[in-house]
ZAMARGU-4260 file (C-alpha; in steps of 0.2 Angstrom, whole numbers, plus 5000, padded with zeros to 4 digits):
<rodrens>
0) 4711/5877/4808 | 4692/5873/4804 | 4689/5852/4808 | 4679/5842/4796 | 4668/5831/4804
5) 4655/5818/4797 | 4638/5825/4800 | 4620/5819/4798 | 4603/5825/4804 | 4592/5815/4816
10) 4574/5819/4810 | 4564/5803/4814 | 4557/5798/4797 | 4548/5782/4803 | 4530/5780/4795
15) 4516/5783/4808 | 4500/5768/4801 | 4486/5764/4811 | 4497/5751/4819 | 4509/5764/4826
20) 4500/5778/4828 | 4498/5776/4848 | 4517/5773/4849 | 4523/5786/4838 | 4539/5790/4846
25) 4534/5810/4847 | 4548/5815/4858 | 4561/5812/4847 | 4556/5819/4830 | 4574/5827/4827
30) 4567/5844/4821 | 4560/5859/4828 | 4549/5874/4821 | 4556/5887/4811 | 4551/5902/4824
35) 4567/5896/4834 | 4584/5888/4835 | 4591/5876/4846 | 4609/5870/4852 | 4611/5852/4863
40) 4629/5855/4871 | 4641/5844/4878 | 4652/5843/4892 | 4671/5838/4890 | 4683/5832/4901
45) 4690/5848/4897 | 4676/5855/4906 | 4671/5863/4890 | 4655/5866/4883 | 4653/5860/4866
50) 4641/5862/4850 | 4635/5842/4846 | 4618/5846/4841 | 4611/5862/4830 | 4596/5866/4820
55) 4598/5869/4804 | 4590/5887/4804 | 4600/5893/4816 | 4609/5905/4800 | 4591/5913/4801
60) 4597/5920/4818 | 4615/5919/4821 | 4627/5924/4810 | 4635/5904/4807 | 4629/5888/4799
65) 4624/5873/4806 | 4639/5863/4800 | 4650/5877/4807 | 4642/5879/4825 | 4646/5859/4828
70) 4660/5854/4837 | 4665/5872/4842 | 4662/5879/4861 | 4652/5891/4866 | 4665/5902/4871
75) 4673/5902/4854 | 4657/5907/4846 | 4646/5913/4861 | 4660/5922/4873 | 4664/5918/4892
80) 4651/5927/4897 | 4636/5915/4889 | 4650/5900/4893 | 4650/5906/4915 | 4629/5907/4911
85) 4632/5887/4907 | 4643/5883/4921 | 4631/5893/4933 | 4619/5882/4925 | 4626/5867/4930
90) 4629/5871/4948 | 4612/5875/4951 | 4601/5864/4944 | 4607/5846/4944 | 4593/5839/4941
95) 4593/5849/4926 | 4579/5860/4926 | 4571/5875/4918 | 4581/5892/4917 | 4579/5905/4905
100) 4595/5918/4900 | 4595/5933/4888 | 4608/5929/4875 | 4614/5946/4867 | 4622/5943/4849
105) 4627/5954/4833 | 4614/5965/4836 | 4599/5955/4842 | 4593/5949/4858 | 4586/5930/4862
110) 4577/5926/4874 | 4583/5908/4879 | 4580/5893/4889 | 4589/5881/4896 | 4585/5862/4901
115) 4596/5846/4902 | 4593/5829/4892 | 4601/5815/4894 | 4619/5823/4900 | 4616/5836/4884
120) 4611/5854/4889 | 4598/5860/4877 | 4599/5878/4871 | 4581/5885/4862 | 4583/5905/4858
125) 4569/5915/4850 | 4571/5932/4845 | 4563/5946/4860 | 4551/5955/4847 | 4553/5976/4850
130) 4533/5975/4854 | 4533/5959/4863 | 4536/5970/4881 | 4519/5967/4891 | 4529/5967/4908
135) 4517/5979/4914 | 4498/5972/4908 | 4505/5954/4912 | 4508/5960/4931 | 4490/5970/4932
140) 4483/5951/4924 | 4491/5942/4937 | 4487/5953/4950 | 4467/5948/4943 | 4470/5930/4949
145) 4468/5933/4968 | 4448/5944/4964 | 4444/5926/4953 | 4444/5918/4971 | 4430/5928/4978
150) 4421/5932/4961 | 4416/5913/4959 | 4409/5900/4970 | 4414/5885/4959 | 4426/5875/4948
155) 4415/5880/4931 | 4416/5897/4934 | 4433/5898/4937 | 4439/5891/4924 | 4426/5899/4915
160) 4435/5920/4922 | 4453/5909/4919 | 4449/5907/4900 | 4442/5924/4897 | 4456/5931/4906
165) 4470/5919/4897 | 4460/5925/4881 | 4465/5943/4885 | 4481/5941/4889 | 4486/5929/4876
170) 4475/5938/4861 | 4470/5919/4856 | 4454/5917/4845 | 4448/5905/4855 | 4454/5898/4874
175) 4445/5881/4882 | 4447/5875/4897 | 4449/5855/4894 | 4444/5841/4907 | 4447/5824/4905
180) 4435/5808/4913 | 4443/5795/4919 | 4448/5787/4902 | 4455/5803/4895 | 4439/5807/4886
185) 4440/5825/4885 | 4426/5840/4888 | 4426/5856/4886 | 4424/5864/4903 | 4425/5881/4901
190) 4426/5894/4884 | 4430/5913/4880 | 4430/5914/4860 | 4428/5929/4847 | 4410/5933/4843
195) 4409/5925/4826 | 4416/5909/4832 | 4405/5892/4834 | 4404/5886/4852 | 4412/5872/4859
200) 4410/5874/4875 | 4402/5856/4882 | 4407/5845/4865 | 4419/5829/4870 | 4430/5823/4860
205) 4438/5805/4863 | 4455/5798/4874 | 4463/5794/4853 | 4463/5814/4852 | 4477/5815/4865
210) 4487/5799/4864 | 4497/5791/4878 | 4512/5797/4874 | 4507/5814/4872 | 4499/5813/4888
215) 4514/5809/4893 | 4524/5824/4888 | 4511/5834/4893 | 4514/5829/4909 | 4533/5833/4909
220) 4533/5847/4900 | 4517/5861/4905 | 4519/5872/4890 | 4518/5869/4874 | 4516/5881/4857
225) 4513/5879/4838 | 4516/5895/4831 | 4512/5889/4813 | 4505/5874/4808 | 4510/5874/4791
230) 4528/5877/4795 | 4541/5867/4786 | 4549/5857/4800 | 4570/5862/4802 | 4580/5847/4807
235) 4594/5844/4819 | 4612/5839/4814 | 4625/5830/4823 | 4642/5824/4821 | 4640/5806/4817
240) 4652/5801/4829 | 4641/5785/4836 | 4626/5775/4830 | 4608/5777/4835 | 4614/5795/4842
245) 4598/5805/4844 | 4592/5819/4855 | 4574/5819/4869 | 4564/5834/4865 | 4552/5831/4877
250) 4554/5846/4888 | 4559/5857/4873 | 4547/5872/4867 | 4551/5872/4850 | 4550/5852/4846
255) 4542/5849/4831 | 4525/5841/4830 | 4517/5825/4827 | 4510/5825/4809 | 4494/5816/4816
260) 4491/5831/4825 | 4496/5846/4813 | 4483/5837/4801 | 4470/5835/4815 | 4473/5856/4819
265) 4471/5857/4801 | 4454/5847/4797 | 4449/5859/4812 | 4453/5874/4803 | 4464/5879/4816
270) 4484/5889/4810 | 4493/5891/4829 | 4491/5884/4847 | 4495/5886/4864 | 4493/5872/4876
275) 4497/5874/4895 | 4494/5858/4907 | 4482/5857/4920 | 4493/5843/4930 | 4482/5839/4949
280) 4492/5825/4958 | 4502/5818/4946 | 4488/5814/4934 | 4484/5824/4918 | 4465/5835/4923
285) 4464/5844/4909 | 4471/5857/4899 | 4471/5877/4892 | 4469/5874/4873 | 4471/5892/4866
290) 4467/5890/4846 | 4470/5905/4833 | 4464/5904/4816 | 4479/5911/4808 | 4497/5909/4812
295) 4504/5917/4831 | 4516/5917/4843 | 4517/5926/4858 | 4532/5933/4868 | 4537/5920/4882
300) 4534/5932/4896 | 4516/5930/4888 | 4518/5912/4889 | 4525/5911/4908 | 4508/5922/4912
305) 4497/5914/4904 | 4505/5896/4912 | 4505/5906/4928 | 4482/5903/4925 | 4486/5886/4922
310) 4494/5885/4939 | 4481/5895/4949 | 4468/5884/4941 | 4475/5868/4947 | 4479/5876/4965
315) 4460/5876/4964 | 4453/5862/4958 | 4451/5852/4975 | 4449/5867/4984 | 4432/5872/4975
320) 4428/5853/4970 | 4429/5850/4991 | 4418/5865/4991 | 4405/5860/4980 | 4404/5844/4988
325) 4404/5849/5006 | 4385/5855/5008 | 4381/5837/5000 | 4398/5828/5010 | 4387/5837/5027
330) 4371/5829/5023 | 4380/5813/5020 | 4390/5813/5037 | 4373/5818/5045 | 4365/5804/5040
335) 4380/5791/5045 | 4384/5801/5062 | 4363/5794/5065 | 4365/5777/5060 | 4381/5775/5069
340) 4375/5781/5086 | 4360/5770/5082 | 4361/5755/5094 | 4357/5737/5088 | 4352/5722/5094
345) 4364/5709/5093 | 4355/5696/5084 | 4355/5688/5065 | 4336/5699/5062 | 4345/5717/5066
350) 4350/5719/5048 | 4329/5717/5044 | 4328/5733/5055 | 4345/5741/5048 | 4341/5741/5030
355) 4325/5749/5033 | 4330/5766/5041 | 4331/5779/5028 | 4347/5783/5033 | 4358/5772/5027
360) 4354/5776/5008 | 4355/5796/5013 | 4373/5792/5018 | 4381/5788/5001 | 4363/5795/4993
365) 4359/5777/4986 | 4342/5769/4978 | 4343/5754/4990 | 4352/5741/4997 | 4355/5725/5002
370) 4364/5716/5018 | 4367/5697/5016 | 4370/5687/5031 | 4373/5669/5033 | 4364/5666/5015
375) 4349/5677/5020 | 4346/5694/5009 | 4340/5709/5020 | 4335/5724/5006 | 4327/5739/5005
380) 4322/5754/4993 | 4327/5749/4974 | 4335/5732/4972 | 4338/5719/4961 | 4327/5701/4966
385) 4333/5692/4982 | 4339/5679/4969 | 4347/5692/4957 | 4359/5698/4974 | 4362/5684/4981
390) 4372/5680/4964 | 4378/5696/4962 | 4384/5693/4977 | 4392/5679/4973 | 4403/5686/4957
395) 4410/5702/4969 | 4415/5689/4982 | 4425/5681/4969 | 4431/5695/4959 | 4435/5708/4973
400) 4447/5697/4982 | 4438/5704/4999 | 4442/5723/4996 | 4428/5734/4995 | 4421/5738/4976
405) 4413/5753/4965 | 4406/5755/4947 | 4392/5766/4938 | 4388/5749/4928 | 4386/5734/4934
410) 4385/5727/4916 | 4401/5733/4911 | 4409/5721/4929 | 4395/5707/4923 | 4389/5708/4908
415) 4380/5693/4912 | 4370/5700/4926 | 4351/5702/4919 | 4344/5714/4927 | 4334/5730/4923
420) 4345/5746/4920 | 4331/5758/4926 | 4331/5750/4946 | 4350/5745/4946 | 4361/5752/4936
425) 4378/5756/4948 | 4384/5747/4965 | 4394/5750/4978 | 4400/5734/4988 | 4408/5728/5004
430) 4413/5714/5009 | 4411/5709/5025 | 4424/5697/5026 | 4416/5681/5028 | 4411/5670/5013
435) 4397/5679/5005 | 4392/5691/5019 | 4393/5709/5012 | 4383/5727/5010 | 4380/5731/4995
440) 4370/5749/4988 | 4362/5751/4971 | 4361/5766/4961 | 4346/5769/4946 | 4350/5771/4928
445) 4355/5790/4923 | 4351/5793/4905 | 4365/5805/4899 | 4367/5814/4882 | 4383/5817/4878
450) 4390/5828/4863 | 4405/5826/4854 | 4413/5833/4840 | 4412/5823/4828 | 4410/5803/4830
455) 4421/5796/4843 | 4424/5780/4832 | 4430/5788/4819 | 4445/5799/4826 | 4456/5790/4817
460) 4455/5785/4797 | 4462/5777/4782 | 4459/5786/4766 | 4470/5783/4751 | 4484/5796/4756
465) 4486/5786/4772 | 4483/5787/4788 | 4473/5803/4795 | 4463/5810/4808 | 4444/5814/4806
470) 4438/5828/4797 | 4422/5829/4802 | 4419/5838/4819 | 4401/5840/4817 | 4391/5837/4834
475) 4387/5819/4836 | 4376/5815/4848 | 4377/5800/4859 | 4366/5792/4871 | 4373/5783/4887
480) 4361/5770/4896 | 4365/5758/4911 | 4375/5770/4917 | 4371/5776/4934 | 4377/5794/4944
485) 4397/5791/4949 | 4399/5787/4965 | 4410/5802/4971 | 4422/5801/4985 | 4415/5806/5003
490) 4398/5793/4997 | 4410/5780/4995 | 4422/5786/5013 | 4403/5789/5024 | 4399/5773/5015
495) 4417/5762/5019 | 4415/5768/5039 | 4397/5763/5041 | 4402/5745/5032 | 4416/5743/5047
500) 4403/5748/5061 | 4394/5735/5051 | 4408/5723/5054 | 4409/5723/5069 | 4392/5722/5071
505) 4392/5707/5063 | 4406/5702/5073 | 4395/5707/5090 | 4381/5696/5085 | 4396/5682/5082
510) 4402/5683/5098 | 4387/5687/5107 | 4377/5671/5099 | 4395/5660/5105 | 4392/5667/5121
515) 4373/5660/5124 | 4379/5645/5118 | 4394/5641/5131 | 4381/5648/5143 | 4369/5638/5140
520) 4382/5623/5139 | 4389/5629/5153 | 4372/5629/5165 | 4372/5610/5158 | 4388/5604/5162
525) 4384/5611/5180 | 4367/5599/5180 | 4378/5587/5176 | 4392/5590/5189 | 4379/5592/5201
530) 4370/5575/5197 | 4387/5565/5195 | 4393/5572/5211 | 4378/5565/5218 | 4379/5550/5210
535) 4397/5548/5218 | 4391/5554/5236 | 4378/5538/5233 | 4389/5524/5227 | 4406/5530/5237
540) 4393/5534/5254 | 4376/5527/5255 | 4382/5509/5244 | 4395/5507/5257 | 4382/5503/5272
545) 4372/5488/5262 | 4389/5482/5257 | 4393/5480/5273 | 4376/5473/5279 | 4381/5461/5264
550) 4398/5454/5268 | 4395/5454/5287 | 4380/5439/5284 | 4390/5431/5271 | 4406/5431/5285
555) 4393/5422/5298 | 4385/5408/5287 | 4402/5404/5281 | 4412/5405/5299 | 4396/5395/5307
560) 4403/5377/5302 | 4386/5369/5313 | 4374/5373/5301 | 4368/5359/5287 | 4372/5369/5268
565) 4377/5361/5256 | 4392/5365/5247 | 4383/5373/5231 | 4373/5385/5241 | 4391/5390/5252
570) 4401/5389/5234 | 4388/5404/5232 | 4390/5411/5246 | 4409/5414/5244 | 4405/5420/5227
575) 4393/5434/5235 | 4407/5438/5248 | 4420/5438/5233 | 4411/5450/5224 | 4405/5463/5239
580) 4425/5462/5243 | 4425/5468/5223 | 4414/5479/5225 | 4422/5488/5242 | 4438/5489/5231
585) 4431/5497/5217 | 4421/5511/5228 | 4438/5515/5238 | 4448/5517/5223 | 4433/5529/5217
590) 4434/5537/5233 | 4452/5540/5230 | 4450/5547/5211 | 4438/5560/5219 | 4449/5565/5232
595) 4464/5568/5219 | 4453/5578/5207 | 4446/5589/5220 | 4461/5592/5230 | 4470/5607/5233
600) 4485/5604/5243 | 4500/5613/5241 | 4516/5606/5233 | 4530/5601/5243 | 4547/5593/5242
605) 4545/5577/5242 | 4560/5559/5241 | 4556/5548/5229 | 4566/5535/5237 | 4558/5535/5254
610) 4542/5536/5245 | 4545/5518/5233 | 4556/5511/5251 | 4539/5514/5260 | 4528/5505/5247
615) 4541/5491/5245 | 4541/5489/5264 | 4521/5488/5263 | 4521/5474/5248 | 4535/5465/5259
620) 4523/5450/5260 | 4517/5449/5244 | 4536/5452/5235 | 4541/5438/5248 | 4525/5428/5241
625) 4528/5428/5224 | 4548/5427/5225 | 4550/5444/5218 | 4566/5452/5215 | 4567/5471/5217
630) 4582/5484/5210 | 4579/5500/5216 | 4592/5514/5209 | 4595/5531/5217 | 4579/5543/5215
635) 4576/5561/5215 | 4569/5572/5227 | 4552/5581/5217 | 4540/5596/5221 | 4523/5586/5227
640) 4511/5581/5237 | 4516/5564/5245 | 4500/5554/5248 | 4498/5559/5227 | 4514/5551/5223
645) 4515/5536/5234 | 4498/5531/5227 | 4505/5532/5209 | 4519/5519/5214 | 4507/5510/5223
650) 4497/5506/5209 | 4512/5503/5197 | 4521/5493/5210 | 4506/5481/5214 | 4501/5481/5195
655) 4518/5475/5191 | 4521/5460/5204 | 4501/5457/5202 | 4503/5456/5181 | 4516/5443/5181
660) 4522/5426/5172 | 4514/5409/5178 | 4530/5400/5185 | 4542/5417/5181 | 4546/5426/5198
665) 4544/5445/5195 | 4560/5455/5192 | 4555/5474/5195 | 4566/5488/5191 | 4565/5506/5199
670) 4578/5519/5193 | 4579/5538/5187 | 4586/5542/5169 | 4589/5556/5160 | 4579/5559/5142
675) 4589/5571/5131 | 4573/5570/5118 | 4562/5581/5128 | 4564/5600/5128 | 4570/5609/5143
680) 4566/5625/5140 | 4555/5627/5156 | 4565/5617/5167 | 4573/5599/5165 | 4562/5583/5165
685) 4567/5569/5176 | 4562/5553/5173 | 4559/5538/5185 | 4556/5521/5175 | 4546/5507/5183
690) 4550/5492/5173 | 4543/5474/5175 | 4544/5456/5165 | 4527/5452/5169 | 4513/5448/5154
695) 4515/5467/5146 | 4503/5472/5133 | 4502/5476/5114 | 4508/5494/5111 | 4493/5498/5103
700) 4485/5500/5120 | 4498/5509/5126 | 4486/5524/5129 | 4470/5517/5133 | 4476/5506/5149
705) 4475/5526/5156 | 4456/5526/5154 | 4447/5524/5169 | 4440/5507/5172 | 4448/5501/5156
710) 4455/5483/5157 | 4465/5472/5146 | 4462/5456/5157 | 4448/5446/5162 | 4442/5450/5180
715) 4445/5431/5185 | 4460/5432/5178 | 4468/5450/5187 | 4454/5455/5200 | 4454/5473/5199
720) 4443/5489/5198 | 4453/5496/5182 | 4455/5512/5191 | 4472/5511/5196 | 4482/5519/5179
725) 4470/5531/5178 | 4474/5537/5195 | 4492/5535/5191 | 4490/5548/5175 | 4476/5559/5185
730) 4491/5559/5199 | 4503/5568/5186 | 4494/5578/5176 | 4491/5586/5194 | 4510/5588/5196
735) 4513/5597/5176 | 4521/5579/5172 | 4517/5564/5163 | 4518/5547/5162 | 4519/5536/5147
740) 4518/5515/5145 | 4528/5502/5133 | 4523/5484/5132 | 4526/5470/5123 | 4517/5454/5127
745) 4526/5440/5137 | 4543/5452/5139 | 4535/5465/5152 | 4532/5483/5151 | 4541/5499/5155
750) 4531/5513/5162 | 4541/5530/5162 | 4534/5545/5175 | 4542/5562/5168 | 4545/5576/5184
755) 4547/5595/5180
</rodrens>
């Protein structure tokens, strides 16, 4: 029984404007050309292969209408035979790519291919022609291919034998080898043409030619043929079984054609075409653009030869563009390999010597250059003015977010740089990563004429029957100023190595002028040591013996009660005594801060406890004195020197029964603690509080009673030399500890000493 379905076609019948034109969805035009037919199957559950797209001209090939082809499988119309091709198919290409079969049917043999999109298996068949069978010339051309390699010495003329020979093969009117610049403007690199053709070889035509999108397919799909350009497109039906249902064409042959461009073919006078992609990693380089000025096709074994040039073109192209930079890339690397085993003084005026050597422009073949270093501008051969760089400078360093930088045209980066094109036209910049420190070289304006066809601002146009493409390709001549040479790739590598030597040159004098510093720091700081430490040797030593002299007369007229003085001069007498007795005091306590900052005695184990019991035992009279009470807890044993660590209870023994309450007898308290707030990641702190009631002391000084001679009190008030904390800290810095001081005034203090 024959099923009825609800079928539609899905040509695309959206209106290409200027708006749209750069978006025109060209992959999905739901038609073909009439010079084929095409099938998109799909798979069942069933695991059957089933008709859900077909051309409508497929009864100009098979035997069946479109409307009777969908919805049936391929083996009811087909056979098992063309259904096991399908299931082969499938096993071997799950990523669905290119296969072609020879489908034999009532009579007539196609020659087909095979691709996947979207889950649909697309089916294009063409008729094999009885003279299409050029097995044999296509193998002698191929064989050609490996003599190309030794007949020419560069890109140009290889593409140049590549198009002759595509030319022969093909029978094409005219074959171009098309590169493309780095916006897609196009040039035609390489021609073969018939006799009475005009040239083209050398025009440009603009990006808006080849849109994005058809650089896009060009990209996925390297073969691509317009057998007629005034075809009559055939469209594809489908059973309208859900909405927005719609096929990709993008790798298929027979896809019909943007309108855009069969009007453009036609305004150039050109009926057929053959495009084959020149694809070099993973960028669109150019293209074989094979034009006939009536309508062709050729066989598809032609097709796969002549795609079989575009492939040994692009296997080429960095092959023979490496060569044809190598003798320039050798001159280059010469002249780096001599500025890099060049040696260089390691001060700020180097770069005045650096920029000079002829060198360092022949390594990225430069007009001059420029080093800027702490806000001075080193230059040499053809430069913009000091001024000019320095804000040049200035705009990279902001705009290169500190990566190196390249351009034929310093106006098209800053326009508002106002320089002249003729002496700096291109740069090439690096940064040498600190502020506005950098290299940069300069390039002259190149004058270039360049020919396109026709006027690259008019590829598009509006005329009262819509939107069109130019008609006039006539040669229109263009002339490009500020514009230097590009900068091409081993100038800016020879160039980005010598800007890291130049770094770490840089770097060098940094460290080199950081060193002369310390050094010349350091040779005062040991005229300083020398001189305090003889400073010290004279007030600890030779102020000692007139000190003595001094208290030993004052001890005599005071002891000698015989002699007639009167109380004021023996009142000053005892004062003199007083203070020498000060004065001994302060220079043993100097004595002692020397000895513990010089000493190098080895740690021991020391007992805390006999250590505090031995001090208590020598302020025995004093603690009696001053009816003193004393709670001394359990202490730990510590890793020390002894004489260190009984002078630091010493001083905070005697400070506390010395700092104490008029009519308040001194309550000291002496006891270990744990302190939980401290980490113990590199052993466990212990800590020994000394705690008094005496007159304490505002918090805020809580760090500053540790300077050295520093006092809180009035010397009548605590006699003192104001050394005795600072010893007390001095003593455990020494010992990888430290000790810390609460106070509040008339309550006391609380000094706590942390042990490792």
């Amino acid at each position: 029984m024959n099923l009825k379905f609800d079928i539609r076609d899905i040509v695309n019948r959206e209106i290409v404007n200027l708006e749209n034109c750069e978006h025109e969805p060209i992959h999905i035009p739901g038609s073909i050309q009439q010079h084929g037919f095409l099938l998109g199957i799909k798979t069942t559950d069933e695991h059957l292969f089933i008709i859900d797209y077909c051309s409508e001209n497929c009864i100009d090939y098979l035997p069946f209408t479109y409307d009777f082809l969908l919805g049936k499988s391929i083996a009811d119309v087909f056979g098992p035979e063309m259904e096991n091709v399908l299931l082969d198919y499938q096993k071997d290409s799950g990523t669905g790519g290119n296969r072609f079969v020879t489908l034999e049917y009532a009579d007539r043999s196609f020659y087909c291919s095979l691709h996947k999109s979207a889950g649909i298996l697309v089916l294009e068949g063409e008729l094999v022609s009885s003279t299409s069978d050029h097995y044999e010339a296509v193998q002698q051309q191929t064989q050609q291919l490996l003599s190309y390699m030794q007949q020419s010495q560069t890109l140009q003329q290889l593409c140049q034998l590549v198009a002759a020979d595509t030319r022969k093969i093909t029978g094409y009117d005219r074959v171009m080898i098309y590169r493309f610049d780095d916006h897609y403007n196009g040039e035609v690199f390489a021609e073969s043409l018939r006799n009475d053709l005009e040239p083209f070889l050398g025009l440009h035509y603009p990006h808006t030619d080849i849109p994005v999108q058809a650089r896009q397919l060009y990209i996925k799909n390297l073969l691509r043929i317009i057998s007629d350009v005034h075809y009559s497109p055939s469209p594809i039906y489908t059973v309208n079984d859900s909405p927005d249902k719609n096929l990709d064409l993008s790798m298929a042959t027979l896809r019909s054609t943007s309108p855009i461009h069969i009007q453009y073919l036609i305004n150039m006078g050109v009926s057929a075409t053959l495009t084959i992609s020149l694809v070099h990693k993973n960028r669109l380089w150019g293209l074989i653009a094979c034009h006939h000025y009536s309508s062709k096709n050729i066989s598809p074994d032609i097709r796969l030869a002549a795609q079989l040039q575009g492939h040994f073109i692009t296997s080429q192209i960095e092959i023979r563009e490496n060569n044809e930079q190598y003798e320039n890339s050798a001159q280059a690397n010469s002249a780096l390999q001599q500025m890099l085993a060049r040696p260089f003084a390691l001060e700020a005026n180097s770069f005045a010597e650096i920029v000079q050597i002829p060198e360092l422009l022949q390594l990225c073949n430069a007009n001059g250059v420029a080093i800027l270093f702490r806000g001075s501008v080193y230059r040499s051969g053809i430069t913009p003015s000091v001024e000019a760089i320095g804000e040049l400078a200035a705009w990279l360093a902001a705009d290169s977010n500190g990566k190196p930088l390249h351009s034929a045209s310093i106006q098209t980066l800053f326009p508002q740089f106002k320089t002249a094109c003729e002496t700096t036209a291109g740069l090439l910049y690096h940064p040498l990563h600190h502020e506005r420190d950098c290299i940069i070289w300069f390039r002259q304006e190149t004058i270039t004429q360049v020919n396109w066809a026709g006027n690259p601002a008019k590829s598009i146009e509006k005329d009262q029957n819509g939107l069109s493409p130019r008609k006039s390709f006539a040669l229109w001549q263009e002339t490009v100023k500020c514009h230097s040479k590009k900068w091409l790739s081993y100038e800016l590598e020879t160039a980005a190595i010598f800007s890291q030597n130049m770094q770490r040159h840089r770097s060098a004098i940094l460290l080199s002028e950081e060193e002369r510093k310390y050094r010349l720091l350091s040779e005062v700081l040991n005229e300083t040591n020398q001189e305090l430490e003889n400073l010290n040797w004279i007030s600890t030593h030779d102020l000692q013996e007139p000190l003595r002299k001094i208290q030993m007369f004052a001890s005599r007229i005071l002891t000698k009660h015989n002699l007639d003085i009167k109380d004021e001069v023996l009142q000053s007498v005892e004062r003199i005594n007083s203070s020498a007795e000060k004065m001994r005091a302060l220079i043993k306590d100097i004595l002692l801060y020397n000895k513990l900052r010089n000493s190098e005695t080895f740690f021991e184990q020391v007992n805390l406890q006999q250590i505090v019991r031995g001090v208590l035992e020598d302020y025995s009279e004093m603690i009696v004195e001053k009816n003193a009470k004393i709670h001394l807890g359990e202490l730990p044993e510590v890793k020390g020197i002894a004489f260190m660590l009984r002078q630091l209870f010493v001083n905070l023994i005697h400070n506390a029964l010395k700092f104490s309450l008029p009519d308040t007898a001194p309550e000291i308290d002496i006891y270990a603690e744990a302190d939980s707030s401290l980490p113990d990641q590199e052993g466990l702190f212990r800590v020994v509080v000394v705690k008094d009631n005496g007159i304490g002391f505002e918090q805020k000084y809580a760090e500053s009673i540790f300077a050295i001679f520093k006092r809180l009190h009035a010397a009548n008030d605590f006699p003192g030399s104001g050394i005795g904390l600072s010893l007390s800290r001095k003593v455990m810095q020494m010992h990888g500890g430290d000790i810390i001081a609460e106070g509040v005034p008339g309550e006391g203090a609380v000094f706590r000493i942390y042990f490792r």
